[in-house]
C-alpha positions as a printed Julia matrix, in Angstrom:
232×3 Matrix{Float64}:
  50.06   51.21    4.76
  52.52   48.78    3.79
  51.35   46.24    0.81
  53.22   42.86   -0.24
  55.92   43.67   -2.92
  53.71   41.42   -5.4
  50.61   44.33   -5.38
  51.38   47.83   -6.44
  48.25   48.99   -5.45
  44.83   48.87   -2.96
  42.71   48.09   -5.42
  44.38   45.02   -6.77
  44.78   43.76   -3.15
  40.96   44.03   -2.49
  40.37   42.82   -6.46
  42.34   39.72   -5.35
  40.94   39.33   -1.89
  37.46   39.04   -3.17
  38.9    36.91   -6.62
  39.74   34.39   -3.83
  36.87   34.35   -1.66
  34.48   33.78   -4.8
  36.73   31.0    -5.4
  36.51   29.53   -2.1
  32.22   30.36   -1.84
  31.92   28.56   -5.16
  34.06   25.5    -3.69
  32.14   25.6    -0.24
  28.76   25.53   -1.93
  29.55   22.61   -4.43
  31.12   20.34   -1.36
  28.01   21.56    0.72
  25.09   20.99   -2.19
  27.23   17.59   -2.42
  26.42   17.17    1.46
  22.81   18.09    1.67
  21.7    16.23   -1.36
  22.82   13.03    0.13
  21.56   13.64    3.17
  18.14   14.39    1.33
  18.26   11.43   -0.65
  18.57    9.01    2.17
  15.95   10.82    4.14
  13.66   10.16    1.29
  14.63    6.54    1.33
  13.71    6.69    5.03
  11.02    8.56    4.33
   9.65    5.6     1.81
  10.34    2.78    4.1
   8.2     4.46    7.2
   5.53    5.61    4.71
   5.7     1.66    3.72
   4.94    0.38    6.92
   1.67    3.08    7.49
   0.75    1.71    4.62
   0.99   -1.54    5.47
  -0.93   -1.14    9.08
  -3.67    1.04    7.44
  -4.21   -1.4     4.65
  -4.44   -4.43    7.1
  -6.76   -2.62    9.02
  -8.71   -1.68    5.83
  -9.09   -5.36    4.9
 -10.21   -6.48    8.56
 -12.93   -4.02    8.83
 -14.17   -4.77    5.38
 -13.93   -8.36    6.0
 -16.3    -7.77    8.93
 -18.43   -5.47    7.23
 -19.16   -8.25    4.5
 -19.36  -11.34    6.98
 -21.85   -9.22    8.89
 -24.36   -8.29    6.44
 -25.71  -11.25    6.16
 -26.51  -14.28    8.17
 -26.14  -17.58    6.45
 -29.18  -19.89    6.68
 -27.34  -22.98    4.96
 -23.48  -22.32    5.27
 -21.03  -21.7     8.18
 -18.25  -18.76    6.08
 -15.3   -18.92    8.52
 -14.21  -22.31    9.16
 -11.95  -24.28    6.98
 -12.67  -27.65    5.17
 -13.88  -28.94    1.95
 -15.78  -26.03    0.83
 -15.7   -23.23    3.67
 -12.64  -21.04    3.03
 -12.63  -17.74    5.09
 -11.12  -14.86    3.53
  -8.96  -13.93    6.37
  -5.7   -14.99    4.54
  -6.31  -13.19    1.2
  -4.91  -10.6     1.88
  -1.29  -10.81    0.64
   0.43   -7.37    0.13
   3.71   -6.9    -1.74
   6.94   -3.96   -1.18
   8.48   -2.1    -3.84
  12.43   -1.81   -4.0
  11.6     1.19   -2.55
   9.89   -0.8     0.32
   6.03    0.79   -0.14
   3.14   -1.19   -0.74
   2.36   -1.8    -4.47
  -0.7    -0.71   -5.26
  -2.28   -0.89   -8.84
  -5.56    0.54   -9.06
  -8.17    0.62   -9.3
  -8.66   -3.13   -8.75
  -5.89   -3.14   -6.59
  -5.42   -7.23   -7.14
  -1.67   -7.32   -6.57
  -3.43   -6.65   -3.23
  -4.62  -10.35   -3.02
  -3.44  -14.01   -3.39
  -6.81  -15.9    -4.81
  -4.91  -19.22   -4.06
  -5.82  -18.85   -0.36
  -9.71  -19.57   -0.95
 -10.68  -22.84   -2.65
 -13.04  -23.78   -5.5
 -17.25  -23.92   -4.79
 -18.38  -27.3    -3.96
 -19.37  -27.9    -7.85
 -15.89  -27.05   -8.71
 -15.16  -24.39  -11.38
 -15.82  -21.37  -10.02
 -13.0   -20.01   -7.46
 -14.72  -18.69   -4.24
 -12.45  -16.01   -5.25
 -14.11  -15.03   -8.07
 -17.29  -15.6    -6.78
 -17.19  -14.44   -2.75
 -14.18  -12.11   -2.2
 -14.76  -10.0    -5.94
 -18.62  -10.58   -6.61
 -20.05  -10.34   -3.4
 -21.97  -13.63   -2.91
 -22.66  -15.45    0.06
 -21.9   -19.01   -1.13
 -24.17  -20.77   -3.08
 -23.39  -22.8    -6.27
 -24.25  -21.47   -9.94
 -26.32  -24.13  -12.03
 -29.29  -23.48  -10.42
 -31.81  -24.11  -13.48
 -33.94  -21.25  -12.7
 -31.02  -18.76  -13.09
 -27.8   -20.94  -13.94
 -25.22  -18.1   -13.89
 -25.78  -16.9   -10.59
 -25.06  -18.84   -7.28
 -28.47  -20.36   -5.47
 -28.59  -21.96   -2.15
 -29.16  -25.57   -2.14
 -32.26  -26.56    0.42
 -33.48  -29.54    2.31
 -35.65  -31.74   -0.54
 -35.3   -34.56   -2.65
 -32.24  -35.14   -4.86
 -33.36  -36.69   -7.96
 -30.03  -37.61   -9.14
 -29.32  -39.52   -6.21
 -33.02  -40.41   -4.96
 -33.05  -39.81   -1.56
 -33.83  -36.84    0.78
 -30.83  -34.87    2.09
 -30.09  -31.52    3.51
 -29.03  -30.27    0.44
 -31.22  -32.47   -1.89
 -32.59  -29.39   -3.88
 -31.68  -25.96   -5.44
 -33.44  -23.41   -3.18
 -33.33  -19.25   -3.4
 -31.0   -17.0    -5.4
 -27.81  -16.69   -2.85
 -27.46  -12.8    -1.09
 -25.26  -10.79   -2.36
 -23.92   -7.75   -1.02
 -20.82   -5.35   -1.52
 -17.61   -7.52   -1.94
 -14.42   -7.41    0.13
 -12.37   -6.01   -3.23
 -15.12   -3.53   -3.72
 -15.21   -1.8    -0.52
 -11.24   -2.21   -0.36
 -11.46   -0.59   -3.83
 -13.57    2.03   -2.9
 -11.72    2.72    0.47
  -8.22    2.51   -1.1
  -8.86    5.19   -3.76
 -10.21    7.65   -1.04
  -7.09    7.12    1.22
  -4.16    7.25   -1.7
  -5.87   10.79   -2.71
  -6.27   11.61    1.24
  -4.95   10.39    4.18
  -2.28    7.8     2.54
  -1.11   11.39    0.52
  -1.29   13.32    3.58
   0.56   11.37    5.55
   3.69   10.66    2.85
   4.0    14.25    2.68
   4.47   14.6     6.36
   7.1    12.26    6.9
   8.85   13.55    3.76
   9.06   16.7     5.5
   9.87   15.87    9.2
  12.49   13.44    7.71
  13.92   16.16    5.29
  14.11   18.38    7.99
  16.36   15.91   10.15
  17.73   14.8     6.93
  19.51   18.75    6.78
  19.56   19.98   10.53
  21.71   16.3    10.84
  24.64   18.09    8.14
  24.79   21.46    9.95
  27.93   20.46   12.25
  29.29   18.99    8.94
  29.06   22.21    7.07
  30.87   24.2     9.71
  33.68   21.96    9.76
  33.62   22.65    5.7
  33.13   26.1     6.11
  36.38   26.52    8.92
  38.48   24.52    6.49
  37.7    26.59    3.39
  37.68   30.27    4.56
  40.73   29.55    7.53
């Protein structure tokens, strides 16, 4: 065996041989780590943005049904809740959610109120009292609070004389305590904390996986390119 006139020896041919090769794994692994982790770090960007808009659908979804739920349990004997005007503000438009930089939902339990914008319902017919405060968070189904019998909670107002003005009118008297029943923030509070320890956690962690895997399969033909031009 013939060796190059700059090694004397076998061993200092093979000692070299692997110097080099350690030299060029080293290299190939930093360029490739440099790779990947990119890669990774925009597929958890991705990963945010998608996991953003399930939140987004689930939560709108969420509010609808609990929306329902509360206009349903109870019919109203005096008031008409969905129309708009003077003093009947539905609590379809509440809902007002808000992205991150990273582009999820912001969510800041366990009231969750960043959830909500309390200038889409109006003040009760008394003024005062948002039918924020006293509809979407408390639970009641209109009603006015002044009633002397009880004056801080909200009481219908009945057909009967009205001795401030002196007539008879529809609403001429203070009539039964208002019905109240579990509030759009409460079952959206109670809902919300189930899914962020549930299904909203389930479902982040599998589209941080599918889009980690696609993040690295999407580098392989990347890496054998480095790979050729490192150990030619």
């Amino acid at each position: 065996m013939s060796l190059a006139p700059k090694y004397k020896s076998v061993d200092k041919l093979v000692a070299d041989i692997k110097k080099d090769r350690e030299i060029k794994k080293k290299i190939f692994i930093e360029r490739a780590d440099k790779i990947v982790n990119k890669a990774r770090t925009d597929g958890v960007a991705k990963s945010l943005v998608e996991y953003g808009a399930f939140q987004r659908e689930e939560i709108s979804n969420m509010f609808k049904s609990s929306v329902e739920a509360f206009y349903s349990s109870y019919t109203p004997e005096y008031y008409t809740r969905r129309t708009r005007g003077m003093s009947h503000v539905s609590m379809d438009d509440v809902l007002s959610m808000k992205e991150d930089k990273d582009g999820t939902i912001i969510l800041d339990g366990p009231e969750y109120m960043s959830l909500y914008d309390r200038s889409k319902m109006g003040k009760t017919r008394k003024g005062g009292d948002t039918l924020f405060d006293t509809v979407f968070v408390e639970g009641w189904h209109g009603g006015a609070k002044g009633s002397p019998s009880d004056p801080e909670k909200p009481h219908y107002r009945a057909p009967g004389f009205d001795k401030k003005l002196k007539v008879h009118h529809r609403f001429g008297r203070w009539g039964k305590l208002a019905f109240q029943s579990e509030s759009v923030q409460e079952a959206m509070s109670r809902e919300l904390s189930l899914a962020e320890s549930g299904a909203f956690y389930q479902q982040l962690e599998t589209i941080a996986k599918e889009n980690d895997k696609v993040a690295c399969d999407s580098v392989v033909p990347e890496l054998n390119v480095l790979y050729k031009e490192i150990f030619k």
